[in-house]
C-alpha positions in Angstrom: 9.6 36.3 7.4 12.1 35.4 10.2 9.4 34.0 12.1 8.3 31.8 9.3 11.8 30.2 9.0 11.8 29.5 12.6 8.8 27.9 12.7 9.6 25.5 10.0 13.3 24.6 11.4 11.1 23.9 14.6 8.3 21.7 12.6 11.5 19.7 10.5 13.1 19.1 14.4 10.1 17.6 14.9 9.8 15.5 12.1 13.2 14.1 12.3 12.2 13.1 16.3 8.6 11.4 15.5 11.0 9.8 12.3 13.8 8.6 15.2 11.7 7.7 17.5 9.3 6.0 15.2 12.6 3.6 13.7 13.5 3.0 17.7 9.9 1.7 18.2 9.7 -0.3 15.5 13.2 -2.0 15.8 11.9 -2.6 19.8 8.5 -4.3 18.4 10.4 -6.8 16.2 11.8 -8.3 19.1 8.9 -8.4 20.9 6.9 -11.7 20.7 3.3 -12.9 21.0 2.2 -15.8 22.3 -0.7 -17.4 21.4 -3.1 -21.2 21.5 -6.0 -22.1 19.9 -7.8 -25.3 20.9 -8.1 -25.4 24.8 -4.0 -25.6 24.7 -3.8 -27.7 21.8 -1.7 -25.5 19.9 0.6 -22.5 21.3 2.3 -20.2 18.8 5.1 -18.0 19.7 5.6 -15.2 16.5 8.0 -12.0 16.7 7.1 -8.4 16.0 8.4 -9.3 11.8 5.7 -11.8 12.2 7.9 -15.1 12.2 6.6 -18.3 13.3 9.4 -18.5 16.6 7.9 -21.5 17.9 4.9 -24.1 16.8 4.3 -26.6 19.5 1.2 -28.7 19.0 -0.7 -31.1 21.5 0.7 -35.4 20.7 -3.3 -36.2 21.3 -4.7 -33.6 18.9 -1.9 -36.0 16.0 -3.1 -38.8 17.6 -7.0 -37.7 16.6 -5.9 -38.1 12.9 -7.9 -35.3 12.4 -5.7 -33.2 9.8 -8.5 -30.8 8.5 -9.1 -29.8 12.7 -5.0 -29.3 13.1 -5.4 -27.5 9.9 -8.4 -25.0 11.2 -6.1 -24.7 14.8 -2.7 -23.8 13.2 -4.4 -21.2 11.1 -6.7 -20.0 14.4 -3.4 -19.3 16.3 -1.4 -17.6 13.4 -4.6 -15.6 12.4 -4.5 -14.5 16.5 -0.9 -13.8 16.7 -0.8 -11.8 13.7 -3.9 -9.8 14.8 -2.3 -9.0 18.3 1.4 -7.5 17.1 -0.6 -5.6 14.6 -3.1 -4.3 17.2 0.7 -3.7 19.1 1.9 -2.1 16.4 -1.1 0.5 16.0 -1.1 1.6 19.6 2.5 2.5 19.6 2.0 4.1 16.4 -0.4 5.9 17.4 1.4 7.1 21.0 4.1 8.2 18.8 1.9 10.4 16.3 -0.7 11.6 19.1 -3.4 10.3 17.2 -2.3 12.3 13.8 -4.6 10.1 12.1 -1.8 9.0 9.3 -2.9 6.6 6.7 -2.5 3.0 7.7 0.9 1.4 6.6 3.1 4.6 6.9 5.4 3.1 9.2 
């Protein structure tokens, strides 16, 4: 019976770590940021772990070109990439905290 109580005071210690450590790690992601381009350079995107738009800076010839559906398809390329890396951050660090538990997706 003793050893019963023990070993769930140990398991909650636990708990309350992975949930301390995982609120650290997530607070040091959001101010993390990604850079990314799409186009050769044409556009480079710089989004934060809250996945924020920091900084859009786009190419004066790719304007010049006129070409809005192309700026359209390369602003969307380089959000698309930047959102797809701090998740892909996200997971990894997730998953070095929970020692591949294998938790549902969205958890933390």
């Amino acid at each position: 019976m003793f050893g019963n109580k023990a070993q769930m005071a140990g398991m909650m210690k636990k708990v309350k770590k992975m949930q301390e450590d995982m609120q650290r790690m997530q607070e040091e992601l959001k101010s993390k940021t990604t850079e990314v381009s799409a186009g050769g350079g044409a556009i480079r995107l710089v989004m934060n772990g809250e996945k924020q738009i920091q900084e859009l800076k786009i190419d004066p010839s790719v304007l010049e070109a006129g070409d809005a559906e192309m700026l359209e398809d390369l602003v969307t390329a380089a959000v698309n990439e930047a959102v797809r890396k701090i998740e892909d951050a996200t997971a990894q660090e997730v998953n070095k905290l929970t020692g591949g538990m294998g938790l549902p997706p969205g958890l933390f």
